[in-house]
Structure formats: structure tokens, C-alpha cells
N, C-alpha and C positions, 0 to 999 in steps of 0.2 A: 504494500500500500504506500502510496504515496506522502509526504511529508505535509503537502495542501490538504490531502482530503481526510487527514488522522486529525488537521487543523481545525476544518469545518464541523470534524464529528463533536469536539471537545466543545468548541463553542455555541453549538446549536442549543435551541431548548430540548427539553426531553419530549413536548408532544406538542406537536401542529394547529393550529386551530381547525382543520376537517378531522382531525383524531379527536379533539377533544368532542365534536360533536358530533361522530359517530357513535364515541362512547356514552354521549348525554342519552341520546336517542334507544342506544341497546338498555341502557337502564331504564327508561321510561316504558320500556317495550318489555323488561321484565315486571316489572310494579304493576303494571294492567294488567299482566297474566296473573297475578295473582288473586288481585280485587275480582276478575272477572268468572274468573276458573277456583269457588267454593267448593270442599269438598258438601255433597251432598245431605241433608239431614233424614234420618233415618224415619219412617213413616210412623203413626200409631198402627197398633195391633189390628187388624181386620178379621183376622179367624184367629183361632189357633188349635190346635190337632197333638193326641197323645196316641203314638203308635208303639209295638211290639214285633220285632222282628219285622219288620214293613209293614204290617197291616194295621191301616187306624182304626182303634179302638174305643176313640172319643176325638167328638170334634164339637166346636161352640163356633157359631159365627155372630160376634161380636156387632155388627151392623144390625140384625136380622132378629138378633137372636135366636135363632135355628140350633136345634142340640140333636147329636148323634150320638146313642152309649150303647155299647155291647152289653148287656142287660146280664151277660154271663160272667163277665170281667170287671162291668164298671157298676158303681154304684153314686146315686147324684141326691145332694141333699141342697135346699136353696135356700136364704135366710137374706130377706133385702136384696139391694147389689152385689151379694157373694153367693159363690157355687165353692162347694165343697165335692169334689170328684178324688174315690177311692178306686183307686185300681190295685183287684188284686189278681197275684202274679203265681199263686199254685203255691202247695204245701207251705201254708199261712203267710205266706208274702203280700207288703200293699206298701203303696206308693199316697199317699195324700195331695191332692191340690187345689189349690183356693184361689180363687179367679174372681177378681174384681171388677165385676162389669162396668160401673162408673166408669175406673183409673183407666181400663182395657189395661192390663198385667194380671201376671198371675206368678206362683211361685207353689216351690215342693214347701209345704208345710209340715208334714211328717212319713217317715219308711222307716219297713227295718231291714233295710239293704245290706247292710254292713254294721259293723261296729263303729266307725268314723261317720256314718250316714255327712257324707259329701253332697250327694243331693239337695238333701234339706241345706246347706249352710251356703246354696247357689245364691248369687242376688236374683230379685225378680228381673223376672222377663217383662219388660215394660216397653219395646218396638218389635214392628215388624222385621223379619229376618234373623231374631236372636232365638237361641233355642236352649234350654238345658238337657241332660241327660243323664239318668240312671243306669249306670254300666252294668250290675250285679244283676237289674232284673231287668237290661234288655229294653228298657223304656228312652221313649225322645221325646220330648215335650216344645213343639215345635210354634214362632208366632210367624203368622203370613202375614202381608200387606207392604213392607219395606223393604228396602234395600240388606242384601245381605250382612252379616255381623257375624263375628266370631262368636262360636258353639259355646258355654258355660258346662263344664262336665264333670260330674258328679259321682 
């Protein structure tokens, strides 16, 4: 390199005025993507469905009100805006759930799954797309209407 042009580099500024306003313009252009591009919010509950081994075994639709119970498996007690849904799971197993029509959420209220009964200690299911899960007795306690959400698993 030449002695002139090692001259011109030392004395130059570090950035151009079209540099500087290219870089204005790429930050402006990231700030909008953000404002514009929210992640989503997660819908209220619209149904929600407790199946075994795939087959559902209760379902509530929360708009409608519509209820579906395996009359062999589930058993449904109602009191106000709560449902209390026992499902039991064979040689004295059951799962408890209490569903809140008002809030539309529900949660495991009591099982004897286990000794740590992880289920019950799930937080409620309160949107669409969130689901818990009883692993011991093969239960999913599933809510439709929303956007999907990582499983709670019990």
C-alpha cells in the first residue's frame, strides 16, 4: 500500500454520512418489526376435553354448554358455575376436576395417581391450547380455542 493512501485511511472519519444513514434507516426498520410483529395472545378456553388412551371420555363446551360423559368412566356433579368431573381409571383409581364455567379454566383438584400426585399441584388451565396430564392413569386434560402452549405434566 501506498504511503498516500495509508495517509487518507488514518485521516478519514470512521463512517460517511450514507453509512450513517443507512444504519439510521436499518434500525428504524428493526424497531417497526418489533412494534408490528407481537407475539400472539393466547385465546380463552372454548371446549375443553379429558381423554384416555385417545378416546375422549368427557368433553364440556364452554360457549354452549354442551357436556359429553362416559356415564361408565365419568361421573358429573354441578354446584353454580363449577363442575366437578370424577374420572375413574379401574381398580379404585380417579382423577378429580373442577371447571369453572364463569373463569372458563379448570384444574386437577384431586387423584391418587401417585404418591407425589403431580397432577393435582399443575397450575390451572386457564387458555386455549394449554393442556395438563396424568401420566400414571393415562389421562390428558386438554383446552381448545387458542393458540398452542406448552403441555403442564403431571
Amino acid at each position: 500500500m501506498r504511503k498516500i493512501d495509508a495517509d487518507v485511511i488514518k485521516n478519514s472519519k470512521p463512517f460517511n454520512k450514507p453509512d450513517l444513514i443507512v444504519y439510521l434507516l436499518a434500525a428504524v426498520l428493526i424497531f417497526a418489526l418489533f412494534l408490528c410483529c407481537k407475539p400472539r395472545a393466547e385465546g380463552q378456553i372454548g371446549k375443553m376435553s379429558i381423554s384416555r388412551s385417545g378416546e375422549t371420555i368427557f368433553s364440556y363446551d364452554f360457549t354452549s354448554g354442551a357436556m359429553y360423559a362416559d356415564k361408565e368412566q365419568v361421573s358429573v356433579s354441578e354446584s353454580g358455575n363449577t363442575l366437578l368431573v370424577t374420572v375413574y381409571t379401574g381398580e379404585n383409581g380417579y382423577n378429580a376436576v373442577q371447571i369453572d364455567k364463569a373463569a372458563r379454566s379448570f384444574f386437577v383438584k384431586d387423584a391418587n395417581c401417585s404418591a407425589r400426585k403431580d397432577c393435582v399441584h399443575s397450575p390451572d388451565v386457564t387458555k386455549g391450547g394449554q393442556s395438563a396430564v396424568c401420566v400414571p392413569h393415562e389421562l390428558v386434560f386438554a383446552a381448545e380455542g387458542g393458540s398452542p402452549d406448552r403441555p403442564v405434566v403431571g
